[in-house]
N, CA, C and O of each residue as an XYZ file, in Angstrom:
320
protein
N     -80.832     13.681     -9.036
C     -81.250     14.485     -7.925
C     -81.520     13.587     -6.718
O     -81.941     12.436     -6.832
N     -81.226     14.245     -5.439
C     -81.149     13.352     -4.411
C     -82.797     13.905     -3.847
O     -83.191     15.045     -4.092
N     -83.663     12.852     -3.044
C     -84.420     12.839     -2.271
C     -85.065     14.220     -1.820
O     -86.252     14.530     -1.924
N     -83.896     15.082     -1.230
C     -84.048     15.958     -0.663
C     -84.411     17.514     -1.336
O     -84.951     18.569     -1.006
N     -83.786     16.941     -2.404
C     -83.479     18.044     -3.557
C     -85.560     17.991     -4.534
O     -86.281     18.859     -5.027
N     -85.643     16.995     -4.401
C     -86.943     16.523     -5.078
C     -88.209     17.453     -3.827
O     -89.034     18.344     -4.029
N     -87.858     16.797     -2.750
C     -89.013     17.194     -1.928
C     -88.365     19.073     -1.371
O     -88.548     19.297     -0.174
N     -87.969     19.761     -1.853
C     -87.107     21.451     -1.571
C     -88.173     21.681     -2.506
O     -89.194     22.235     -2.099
N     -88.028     21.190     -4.177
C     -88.966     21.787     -5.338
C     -89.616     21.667     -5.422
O     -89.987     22.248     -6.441
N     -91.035     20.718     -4.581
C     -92.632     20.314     -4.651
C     -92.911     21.494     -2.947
O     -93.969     21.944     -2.507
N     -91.359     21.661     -2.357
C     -92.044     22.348     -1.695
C     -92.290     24.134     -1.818
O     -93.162     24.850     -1.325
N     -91.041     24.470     -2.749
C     -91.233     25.975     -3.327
C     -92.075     26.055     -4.159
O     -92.794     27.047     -4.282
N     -92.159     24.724     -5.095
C     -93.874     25.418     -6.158
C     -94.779     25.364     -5.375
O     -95.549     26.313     -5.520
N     -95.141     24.464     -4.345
C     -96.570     24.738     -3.576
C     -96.289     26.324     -3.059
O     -97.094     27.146     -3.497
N     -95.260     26.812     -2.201
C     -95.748     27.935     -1.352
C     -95.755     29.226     -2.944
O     -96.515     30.192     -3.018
N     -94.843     28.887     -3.874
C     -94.853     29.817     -4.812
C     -96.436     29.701     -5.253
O     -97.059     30.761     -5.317
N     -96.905     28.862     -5.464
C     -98.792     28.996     -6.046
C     -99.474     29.092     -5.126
O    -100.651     29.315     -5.409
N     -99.225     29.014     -4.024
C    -100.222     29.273     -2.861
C    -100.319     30.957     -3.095
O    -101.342     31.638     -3.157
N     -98.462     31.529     -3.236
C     -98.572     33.167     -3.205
C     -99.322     33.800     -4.466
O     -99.742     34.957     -4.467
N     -99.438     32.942     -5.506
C     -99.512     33.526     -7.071
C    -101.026     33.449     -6.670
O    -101.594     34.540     -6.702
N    -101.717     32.479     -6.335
C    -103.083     32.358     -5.973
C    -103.448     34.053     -5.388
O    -103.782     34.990     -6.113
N    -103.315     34.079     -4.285
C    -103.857     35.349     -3.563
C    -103.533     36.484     -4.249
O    -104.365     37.386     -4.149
N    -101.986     36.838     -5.320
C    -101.907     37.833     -5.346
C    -102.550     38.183     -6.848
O    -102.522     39.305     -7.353
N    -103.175     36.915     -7.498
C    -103.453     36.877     -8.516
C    -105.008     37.394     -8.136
O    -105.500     38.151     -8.972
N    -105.943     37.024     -6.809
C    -107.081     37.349     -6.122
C    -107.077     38.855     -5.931
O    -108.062     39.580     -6.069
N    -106.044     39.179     -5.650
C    -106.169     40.474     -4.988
C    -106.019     41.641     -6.300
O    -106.263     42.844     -6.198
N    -105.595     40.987     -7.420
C    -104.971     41.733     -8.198
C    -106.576     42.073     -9.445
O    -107.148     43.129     -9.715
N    -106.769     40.980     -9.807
C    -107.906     40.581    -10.514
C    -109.523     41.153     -9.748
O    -110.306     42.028    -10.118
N    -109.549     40.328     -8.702
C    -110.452     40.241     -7.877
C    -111.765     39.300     -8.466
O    -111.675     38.693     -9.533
N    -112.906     39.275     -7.673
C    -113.903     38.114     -7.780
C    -115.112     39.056     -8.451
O    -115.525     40.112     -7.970
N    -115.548     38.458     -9.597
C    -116.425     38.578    -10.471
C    -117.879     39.631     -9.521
O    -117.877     39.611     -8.290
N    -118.579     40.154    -10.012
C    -119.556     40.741     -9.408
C    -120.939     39.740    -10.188
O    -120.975     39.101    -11.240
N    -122.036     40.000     -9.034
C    -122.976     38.809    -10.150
C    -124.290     39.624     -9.940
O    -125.224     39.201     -9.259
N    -124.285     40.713    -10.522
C    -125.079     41.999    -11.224
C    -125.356     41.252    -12.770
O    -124.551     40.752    -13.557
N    -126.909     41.411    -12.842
C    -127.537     41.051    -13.919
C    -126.972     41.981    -14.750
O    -126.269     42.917    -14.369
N    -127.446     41.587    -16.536
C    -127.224     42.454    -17.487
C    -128.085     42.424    -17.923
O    -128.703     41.393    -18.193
N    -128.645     44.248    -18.286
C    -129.604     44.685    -18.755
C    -129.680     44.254    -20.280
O    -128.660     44.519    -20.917
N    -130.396     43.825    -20.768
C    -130.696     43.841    -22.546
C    -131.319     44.047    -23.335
O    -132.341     43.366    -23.418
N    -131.122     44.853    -24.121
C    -132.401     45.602    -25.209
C    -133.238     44.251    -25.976
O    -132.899     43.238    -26.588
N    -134.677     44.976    -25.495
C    -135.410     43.877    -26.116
C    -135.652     44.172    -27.669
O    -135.612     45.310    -28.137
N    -135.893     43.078    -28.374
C    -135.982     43.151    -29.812
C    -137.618     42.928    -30.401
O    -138.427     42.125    -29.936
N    -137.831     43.810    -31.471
C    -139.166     43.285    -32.025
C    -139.045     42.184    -32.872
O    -138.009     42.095    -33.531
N    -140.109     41.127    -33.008
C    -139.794     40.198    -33.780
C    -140.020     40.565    -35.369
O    -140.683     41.531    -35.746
N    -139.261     39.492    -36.363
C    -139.508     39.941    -37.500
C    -140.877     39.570    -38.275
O    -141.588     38.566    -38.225
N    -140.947     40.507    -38.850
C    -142.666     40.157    -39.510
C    -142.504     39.770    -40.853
O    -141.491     39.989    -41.518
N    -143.542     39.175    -41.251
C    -143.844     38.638    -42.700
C    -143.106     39.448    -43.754
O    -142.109     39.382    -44.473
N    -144.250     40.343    -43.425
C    -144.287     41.608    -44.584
C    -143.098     42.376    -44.879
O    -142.310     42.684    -43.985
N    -142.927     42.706    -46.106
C    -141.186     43.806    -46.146
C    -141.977     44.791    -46.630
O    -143.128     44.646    -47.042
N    -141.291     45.891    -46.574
C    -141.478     47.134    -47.628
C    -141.287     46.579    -48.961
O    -140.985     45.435    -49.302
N    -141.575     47.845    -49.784
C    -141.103     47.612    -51.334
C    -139.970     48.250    -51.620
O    -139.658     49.391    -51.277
N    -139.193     47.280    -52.430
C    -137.703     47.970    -52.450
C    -138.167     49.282    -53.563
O    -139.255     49.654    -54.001
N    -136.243     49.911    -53.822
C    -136.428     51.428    -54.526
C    -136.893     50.495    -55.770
O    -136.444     49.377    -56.024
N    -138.165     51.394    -56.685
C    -137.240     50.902    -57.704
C    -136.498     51.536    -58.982
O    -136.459     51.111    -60.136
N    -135.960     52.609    -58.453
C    -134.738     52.543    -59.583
C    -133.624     51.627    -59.012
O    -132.654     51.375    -59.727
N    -133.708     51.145    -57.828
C    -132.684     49.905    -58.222
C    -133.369     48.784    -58.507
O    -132.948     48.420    -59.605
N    -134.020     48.190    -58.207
C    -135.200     46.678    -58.834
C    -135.950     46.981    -59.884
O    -137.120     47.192    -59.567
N    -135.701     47.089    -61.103
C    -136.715     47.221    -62.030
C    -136.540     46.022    -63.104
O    -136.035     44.947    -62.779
N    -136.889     46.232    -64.091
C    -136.949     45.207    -64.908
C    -135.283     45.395    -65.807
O    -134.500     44.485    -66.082
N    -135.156     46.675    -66.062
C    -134.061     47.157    -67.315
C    -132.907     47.044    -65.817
O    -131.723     47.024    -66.154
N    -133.124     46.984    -64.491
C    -131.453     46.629    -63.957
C    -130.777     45.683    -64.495
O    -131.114     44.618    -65.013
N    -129.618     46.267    -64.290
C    -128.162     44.650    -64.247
C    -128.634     43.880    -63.569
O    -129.155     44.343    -62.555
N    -128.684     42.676    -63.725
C    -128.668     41.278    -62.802
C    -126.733     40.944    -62.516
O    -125.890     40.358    -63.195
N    -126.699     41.408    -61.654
C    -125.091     40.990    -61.001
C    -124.483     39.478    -60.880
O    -123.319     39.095    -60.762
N    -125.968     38.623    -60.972
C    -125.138     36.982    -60.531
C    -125.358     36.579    -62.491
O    -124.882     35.477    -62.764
N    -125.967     37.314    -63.692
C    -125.490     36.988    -64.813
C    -124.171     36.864    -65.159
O    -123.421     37.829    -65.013
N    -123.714     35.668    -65.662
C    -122.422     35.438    -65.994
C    -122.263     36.422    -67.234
O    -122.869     36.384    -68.304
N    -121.232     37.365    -66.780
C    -121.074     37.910    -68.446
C    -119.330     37.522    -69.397
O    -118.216     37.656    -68.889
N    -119.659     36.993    -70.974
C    -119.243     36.432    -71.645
C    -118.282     37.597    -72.123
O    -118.853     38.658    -71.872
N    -117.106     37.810    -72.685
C    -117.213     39.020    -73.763
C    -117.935     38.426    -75.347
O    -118.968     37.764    -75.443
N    -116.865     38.985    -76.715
C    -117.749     38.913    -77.472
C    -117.434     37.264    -78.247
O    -117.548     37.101    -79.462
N    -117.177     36.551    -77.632
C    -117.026     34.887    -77.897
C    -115.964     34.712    -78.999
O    -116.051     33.817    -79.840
N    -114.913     35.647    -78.955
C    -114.011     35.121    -79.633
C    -112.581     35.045    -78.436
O    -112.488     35.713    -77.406
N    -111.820     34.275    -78.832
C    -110.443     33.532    -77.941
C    -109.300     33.589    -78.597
O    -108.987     33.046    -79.657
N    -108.483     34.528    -77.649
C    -107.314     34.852    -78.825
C    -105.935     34.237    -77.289
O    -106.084     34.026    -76.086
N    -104.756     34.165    -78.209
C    -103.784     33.459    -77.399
C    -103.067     34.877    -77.059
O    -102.355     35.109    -76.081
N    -103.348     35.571    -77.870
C    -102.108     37.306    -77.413
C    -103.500     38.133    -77.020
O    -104.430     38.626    -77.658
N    -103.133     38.013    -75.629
C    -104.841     39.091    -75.379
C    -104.063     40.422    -75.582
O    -104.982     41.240    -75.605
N    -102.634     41.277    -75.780
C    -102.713     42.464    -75.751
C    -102.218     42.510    -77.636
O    -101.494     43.331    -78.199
N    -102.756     41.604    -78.074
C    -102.555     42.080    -79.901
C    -103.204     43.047    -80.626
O    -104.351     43.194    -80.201
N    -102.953     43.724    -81.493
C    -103.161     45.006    -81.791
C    -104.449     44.713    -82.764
O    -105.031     45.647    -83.316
């Protein structure tokens, strides 16, 4: 590329982003700087309720017990 040809293309991308600039301004536009309202929160307290308990009792499932079947290991699990 000759000289001329170099300084044609630094000069169409400048005026091309100069245009993309404004029309990208006009299109978008400029942020507004209006506070945002926010629901305030109560803090958390010590204390909980008491859970149900027909689900917490003593006779529930414990879900993180690993359960075993009946400890025997067979190589044909669908054998008759």
């Amino acid at each position: 590329m000759k000289k001329n040809d170099i300084a044609a293309i630094v000069i169409i991308v400048a005026i091309a982003g100069v245009f993309s600039y404004f029309i990208a301004n006009a299109i978008i536009g400029k942020p507004n700087n209006n506070p945002v309202q926010v629901e305030q929160i109560t803090p958390i307290g010590g204390s909980f309720p008491t859970p149900d308990p027909r689900v917490f009792n003593e006779k529930a499932i414990d879900p993180t017990v690993e359960i075993n079947g009946d400890g025997q290991s067979t190589n044909q699990p669908f054998a008759n």
